[in-house]
Structures are given as C-alpha cells and as structure tokens.
RODO-2510 file (C-alpha; in nm, 4 decimals, decimal comma):
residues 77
     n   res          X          Y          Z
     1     x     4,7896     0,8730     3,8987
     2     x     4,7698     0,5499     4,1056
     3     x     4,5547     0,2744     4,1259
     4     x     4,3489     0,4100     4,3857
     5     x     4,2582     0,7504     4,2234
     6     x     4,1993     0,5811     3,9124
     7     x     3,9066     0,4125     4,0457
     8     x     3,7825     0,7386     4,2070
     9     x     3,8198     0,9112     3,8351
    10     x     3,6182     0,5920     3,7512
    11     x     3,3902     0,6090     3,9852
    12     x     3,2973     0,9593     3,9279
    13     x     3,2422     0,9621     3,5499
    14     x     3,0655     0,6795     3,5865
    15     x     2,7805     0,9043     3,8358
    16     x     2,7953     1,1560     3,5700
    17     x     2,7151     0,9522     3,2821
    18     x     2,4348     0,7441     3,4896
    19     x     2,2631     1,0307     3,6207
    20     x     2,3856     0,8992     3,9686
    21     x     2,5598     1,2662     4,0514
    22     x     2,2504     1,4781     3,9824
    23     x     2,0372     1,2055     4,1867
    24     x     2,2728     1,1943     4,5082
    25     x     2,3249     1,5750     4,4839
    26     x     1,9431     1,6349     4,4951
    27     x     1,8675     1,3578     4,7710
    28     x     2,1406     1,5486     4,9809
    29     x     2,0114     1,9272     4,9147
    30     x     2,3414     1,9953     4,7325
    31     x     2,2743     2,3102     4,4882
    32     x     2,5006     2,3366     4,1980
    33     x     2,6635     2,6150     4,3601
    34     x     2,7553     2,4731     4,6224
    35     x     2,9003     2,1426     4,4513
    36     x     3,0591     2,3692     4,2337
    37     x     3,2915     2,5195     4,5872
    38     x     3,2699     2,2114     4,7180
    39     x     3,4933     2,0842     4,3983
    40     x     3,6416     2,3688     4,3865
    41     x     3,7981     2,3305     4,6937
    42     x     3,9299     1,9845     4,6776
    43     x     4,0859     2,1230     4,3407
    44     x     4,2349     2,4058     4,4249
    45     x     4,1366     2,6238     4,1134
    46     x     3,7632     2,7949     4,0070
    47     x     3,5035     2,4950     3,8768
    48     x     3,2060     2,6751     3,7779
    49     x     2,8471     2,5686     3,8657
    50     x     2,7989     2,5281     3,4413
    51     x     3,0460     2,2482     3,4605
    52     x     2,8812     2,0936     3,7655
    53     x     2,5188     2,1069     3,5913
    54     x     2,6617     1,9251     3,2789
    55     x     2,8230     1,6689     3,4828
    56     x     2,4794     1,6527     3,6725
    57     x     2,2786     1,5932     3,3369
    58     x     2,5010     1,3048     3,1702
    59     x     2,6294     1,5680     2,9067
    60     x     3,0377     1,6083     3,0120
    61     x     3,1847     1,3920     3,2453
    62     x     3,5158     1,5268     3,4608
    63     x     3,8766     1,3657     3,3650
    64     x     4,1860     1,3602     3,5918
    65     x     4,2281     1,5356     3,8847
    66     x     3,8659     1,7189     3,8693
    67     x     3,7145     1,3663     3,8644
    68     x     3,8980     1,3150     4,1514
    69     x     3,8020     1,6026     4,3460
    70     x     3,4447     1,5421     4,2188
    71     x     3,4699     1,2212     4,3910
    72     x     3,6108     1,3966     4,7086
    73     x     3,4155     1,6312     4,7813
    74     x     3,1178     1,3824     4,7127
    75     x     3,2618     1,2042     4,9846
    76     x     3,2933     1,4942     5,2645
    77     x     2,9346     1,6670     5,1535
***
C-alpha cells in the first residue's frame, strides 16, 4: 500500500470512528444499501449493508483495501 492510500485508509476509519460517515451519508441521502454497492463496487467483492451500518455507528471501522474503497466511493457519491 503506498503513501497515498494509506492516508485514504486513514481518512476513512477516522469518519467511522467520529461519526463523520453516518453524518455525510445522511446529509447526501445515501441509504445503507446503497453505500453498501457503492463500496461494493470500488471493491470488487459483496460488502453488505450490516458492515456499512457498523461503520456508520462508530462500532467497526474498515482496514485495507475496503477502507480504501470506502473512501472511494465516498468520493464519486
């Protein structure tokens, strides 16, 4: 992983733990489900909108490469 993506991975758990992701997902009428694709997508394997929601609520935060396409798809939604 390079610099760059490391701050993204930063980045993102940081909105998870903060409460940032469930607050910028609302603001943007962003259901779970669709976050959930949304990551999905930028991953390139099944996220499921249970994973989103705990991300949402401060309870899990993503590592690696889901962080990253957290951080993505935040980006292009």
């Amino acid at each position: 992983m390079n610099v760059v993506e490391l701050a993204k991975v930063a980045k993102a758990r940081e909105m998870c733990a903060s409460g940032g992701l469930d607050l910028l997902r609302r603001e943007r009428g962003i259901g779970v489900r669709e976050m959930a694709a949304a990551v999905a997508s930028e991953y390139g394997q099944p996220v499921a909108p249970s994973t989103v929601s705990r991300w949402a609520r401060g309870e899990r935060r993503p590592s690696g490469g889901l962080a990253v396409a957290l951080y993505a798809a935040l980006e292009t939604l």
